[in-house]
C-alpha positions, -999 to 999 in steps of 0.1 A, spaced: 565 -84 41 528 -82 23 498 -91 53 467 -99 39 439 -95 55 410 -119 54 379 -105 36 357 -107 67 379 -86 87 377 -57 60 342 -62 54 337 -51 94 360 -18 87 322 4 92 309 22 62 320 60 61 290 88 55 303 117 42 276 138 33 244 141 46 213 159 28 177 171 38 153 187 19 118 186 0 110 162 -25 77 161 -44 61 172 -11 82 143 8 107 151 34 140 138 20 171 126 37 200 110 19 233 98 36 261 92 16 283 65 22 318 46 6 295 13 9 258 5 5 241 17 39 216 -5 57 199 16 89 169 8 115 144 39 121 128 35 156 108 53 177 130 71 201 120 82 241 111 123 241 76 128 222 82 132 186 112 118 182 127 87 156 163 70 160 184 61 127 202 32 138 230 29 112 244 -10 105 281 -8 110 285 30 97 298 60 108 298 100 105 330 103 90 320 145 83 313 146 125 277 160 137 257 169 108 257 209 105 215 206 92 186 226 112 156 216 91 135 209 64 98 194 58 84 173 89 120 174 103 126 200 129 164 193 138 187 165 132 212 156 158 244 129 163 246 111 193 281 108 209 283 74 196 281 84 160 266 53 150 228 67 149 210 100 143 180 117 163 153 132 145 133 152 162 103 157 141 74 190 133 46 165 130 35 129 127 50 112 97 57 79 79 83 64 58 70 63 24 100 49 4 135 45 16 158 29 -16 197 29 -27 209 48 -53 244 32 -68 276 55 -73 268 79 -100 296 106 -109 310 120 -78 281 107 -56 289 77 -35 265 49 -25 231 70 -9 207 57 12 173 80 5 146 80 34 119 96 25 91 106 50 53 115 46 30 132 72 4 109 85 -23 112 113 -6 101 152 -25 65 143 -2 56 115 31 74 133 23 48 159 16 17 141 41 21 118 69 23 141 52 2 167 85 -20 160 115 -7 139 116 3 107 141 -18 84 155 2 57 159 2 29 124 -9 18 106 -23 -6 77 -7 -25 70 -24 -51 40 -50 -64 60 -85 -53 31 -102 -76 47 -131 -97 51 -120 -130 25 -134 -157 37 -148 -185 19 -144 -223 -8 -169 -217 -2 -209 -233 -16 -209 -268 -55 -215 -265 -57 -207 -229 -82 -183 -226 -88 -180 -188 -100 -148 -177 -69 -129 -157 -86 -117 -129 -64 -90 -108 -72 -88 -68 -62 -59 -52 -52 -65 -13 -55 -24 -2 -30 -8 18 4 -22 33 35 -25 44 40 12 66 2 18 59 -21 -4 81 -47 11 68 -78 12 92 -78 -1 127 -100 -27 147 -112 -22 178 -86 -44 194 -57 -30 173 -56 -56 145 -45 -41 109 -71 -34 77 -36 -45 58 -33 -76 71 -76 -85 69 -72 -78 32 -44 -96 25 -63 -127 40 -91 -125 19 -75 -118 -12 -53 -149 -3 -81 -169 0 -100 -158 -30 -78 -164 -50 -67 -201 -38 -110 -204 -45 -107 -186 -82 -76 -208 -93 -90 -245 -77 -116 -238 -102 -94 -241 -127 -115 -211 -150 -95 -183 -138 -60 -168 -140 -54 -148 -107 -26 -127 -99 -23 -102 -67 -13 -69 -70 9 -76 -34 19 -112 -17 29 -96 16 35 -70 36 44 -43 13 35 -10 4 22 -5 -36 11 27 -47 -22 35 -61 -11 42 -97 10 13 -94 -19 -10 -91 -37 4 -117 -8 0 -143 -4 -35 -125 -37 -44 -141 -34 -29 -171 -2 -41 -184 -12 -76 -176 -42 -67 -199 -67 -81 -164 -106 -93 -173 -113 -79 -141 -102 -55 -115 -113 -59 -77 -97 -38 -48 -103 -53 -14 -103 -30 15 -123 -24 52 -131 4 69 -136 20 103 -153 47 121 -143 66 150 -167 65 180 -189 41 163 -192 6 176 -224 -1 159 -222 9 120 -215 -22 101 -226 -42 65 -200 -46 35 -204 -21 4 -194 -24 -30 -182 7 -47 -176 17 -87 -162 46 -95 -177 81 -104 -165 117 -108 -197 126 -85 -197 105 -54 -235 93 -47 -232 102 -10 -209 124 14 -198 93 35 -189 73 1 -167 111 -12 -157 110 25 -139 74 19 -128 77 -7 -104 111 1 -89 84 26 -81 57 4 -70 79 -19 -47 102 7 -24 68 5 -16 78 -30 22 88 -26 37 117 -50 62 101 -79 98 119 -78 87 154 -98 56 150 -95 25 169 -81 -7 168 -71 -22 190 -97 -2 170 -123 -16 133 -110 -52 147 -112 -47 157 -148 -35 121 -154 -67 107 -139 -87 132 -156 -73 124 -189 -81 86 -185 -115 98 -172 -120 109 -206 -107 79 -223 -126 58 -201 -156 40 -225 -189 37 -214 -191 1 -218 -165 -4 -195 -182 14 -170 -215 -5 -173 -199 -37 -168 -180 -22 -138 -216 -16 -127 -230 -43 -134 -202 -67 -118 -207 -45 -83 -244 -55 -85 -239 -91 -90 -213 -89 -60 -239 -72 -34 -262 -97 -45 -236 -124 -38 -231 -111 -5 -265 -106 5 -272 -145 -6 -245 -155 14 -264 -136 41 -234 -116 46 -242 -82 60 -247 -51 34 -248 -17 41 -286 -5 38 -271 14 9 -250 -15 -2 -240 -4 -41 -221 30 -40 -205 53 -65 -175 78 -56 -140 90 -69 -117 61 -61 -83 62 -82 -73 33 -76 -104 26 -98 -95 41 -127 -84 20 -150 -104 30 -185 -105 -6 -204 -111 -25 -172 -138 -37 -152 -131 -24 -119 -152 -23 -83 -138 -19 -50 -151 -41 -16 -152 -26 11 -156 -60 40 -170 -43 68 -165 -20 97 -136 -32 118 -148 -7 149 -175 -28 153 -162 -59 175 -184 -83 162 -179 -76 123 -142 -75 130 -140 -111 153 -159 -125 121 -140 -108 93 -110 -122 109 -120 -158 110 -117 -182 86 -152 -187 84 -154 -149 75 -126 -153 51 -141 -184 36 -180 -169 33 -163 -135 17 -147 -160 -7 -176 -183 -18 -197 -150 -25 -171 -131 -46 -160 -160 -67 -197 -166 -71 -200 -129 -83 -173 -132 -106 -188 -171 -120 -218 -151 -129 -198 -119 -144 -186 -139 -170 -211 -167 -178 -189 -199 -162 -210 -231 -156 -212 -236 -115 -186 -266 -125 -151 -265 -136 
């Protein structure tokens, strides 16, 4: 007699792992399970100090407790009784950076690769404030953009909505996210760019997601953008008083310590490419350093000045020193106008409650779109 069984009951038969992997990748910390079915896993904080819990979806250890001591920011790697989870108990503060599926390939089965960053406590805590769902997605979730209709010759302008997804970024004085304020006002800028009907707008992220810094560049570039702008905010520990928005261009030689000090920050977010290195990115961005033209740069300038006096108009507050030069890469596109905004201080309570308001969102808006109107010549009417 032949039974069959329905498909639901075999797809509950759990996943089997039979290999697990840890080691250093490119300066990550990289664990890979390997399965006979596509894995699908929770990463959580777990009760004891530094400790994270890998909940796996209907899986189990087929090999039995993983013989692994080890490796990067992971100290040891333990299996509950239940098989159905792993403890990591970890060096140091860290983050997931990128967690993907490989497919089958010779005699590896389905992986699940979890890659981990260090990070300062404040990120290890936001970012696993809730659980982690893996995998993830890292990549710009922009809609694509087309070759442009015969005779349209909007301008493409790219916004850039900075950090995301495991990276909140800076942190307000009540605990609301830098990610989620920039996403807001790119979001609104842009619904102000294209009601205008002069502008082609595309985001370099649509939600909560992480994009890396190079990958916003090339974002730009392959789309062949007018214009370049990378939204951020910023905050200041101890300091409930500093606040004013500041537009920054970018410059080998910063044109003050706190405008170098920022930008090591935003640049710190810049994750490592599989075989990559440091030393080997910074020759890239020296390279298109050199390639950069000098026109491109003035008009990068000369954008950032219209902006802070867009701002100031719109009797926004400015930073005393409002126009600002220092090594941002996610500036460094060589054939495109770029600047980056930096919104305010959100450890000042007052600039945050406003920079979080529609009205904020809305005034940030009107001045930027004005900025850009006067960039490129447009009449004040569609």
């Amino acid at each position: 007699m032949i039974i069959l069984f329905p498909a639901s009951i075999a797809a509950a038969q759990p996943a089997q792992i039979g290999r697990i992997s840890l080691g250093l990748n490119a300066g990550l910390t990289r664990l890979v399970l390997e399965a006979d079915r596509p894995l699908a896993a929770s990463l959580s904080n777990a009760p004891g100090g530094l400790e994270l819990e890998l909940r796996l979806e209907n899986a189990v250890l087929a090999l039995g407790a993983p013989q692994i001591l080890a490796a990067g920011v992971i100290e040891r790697l333990d299996s509950p009784a239940s098989g159905g989870s792993l403890r990591l108990t970890l060096l140091d503060t860290a983050v997931v950076d990128r967690a993907f599926l490989l497919p089958p390939q010779g005699e590896q089965r389905h992986r699940l690769v979890i890659d981990l960053l260090p990070a300062d406590p404040a990120a290890y805590v936001s970012a696993f404030a809730s659980p982690v769902a893996l995998p993830l997605t890292l990549v710009p979730v922009a809609p694509a953009v087309t070759q442009k209709a015969k005779g349209d010759n909007r301008k493409l302008i790219v916004l850039d909505p900075g950090h995301g997804g495991h990276d909140p970024g800076a942190i307000s004085a009540s605990g609301r996210y830098e990610k989620a304020l920039t996403l807001g006002v790119a979001q609104a800028l842009a619904k102000k760019l294209r009601a205008t009907g002069r502008y082609r707008v595309v985001l370099t992220r649509e939600r909560d997601v992480a994009v890396k810094l190079l990958d916003r560049v090339e974002f730009a570039r392959k789309r062949e953008a007018d214009l370049f702008l990378s939204i951020h905010a910023d905050s200041l520990a101890a300091d409930r008083a500093t606040r004013g928005a500041s537009v920054y261009t970018r410059a080998e030689d910063a044109t003050d310590r706190e405008a170098e000090a920022l930008a090591l920050r935003e640049n710190r977010a810049d994750q490592l490419a599989d075989g990559g290195n440091e030393a080997e990115l910074d020759d890239v961005v020296a390279i298109l350093l050199d390639l950069a033209s000098r026109d491109t740069a003035r008009l990068s300038r000369r954008f950032a000045g219209l902006l802070t006096s867009a701002l100031a108009e719109q009797k926004l507050p400015l930073r005393r020193n409002g126009l600002r030069a220092a090594n941002f890469r996610v500036l460094g596109a060589p054939d495109i106008p770029s600047a980056l905004l930096e919104l305010g201080y959100l450890s000042n309570p007052a600039e945050e409650a406003v920079l979080f308001s529609e009205t904020g969102r809305n005034q940030l808006a009107e001045a930027v779109a004005e900025a850009i109107d006067r960039f490129f010549g447009a009449a004040s009417t569609p």
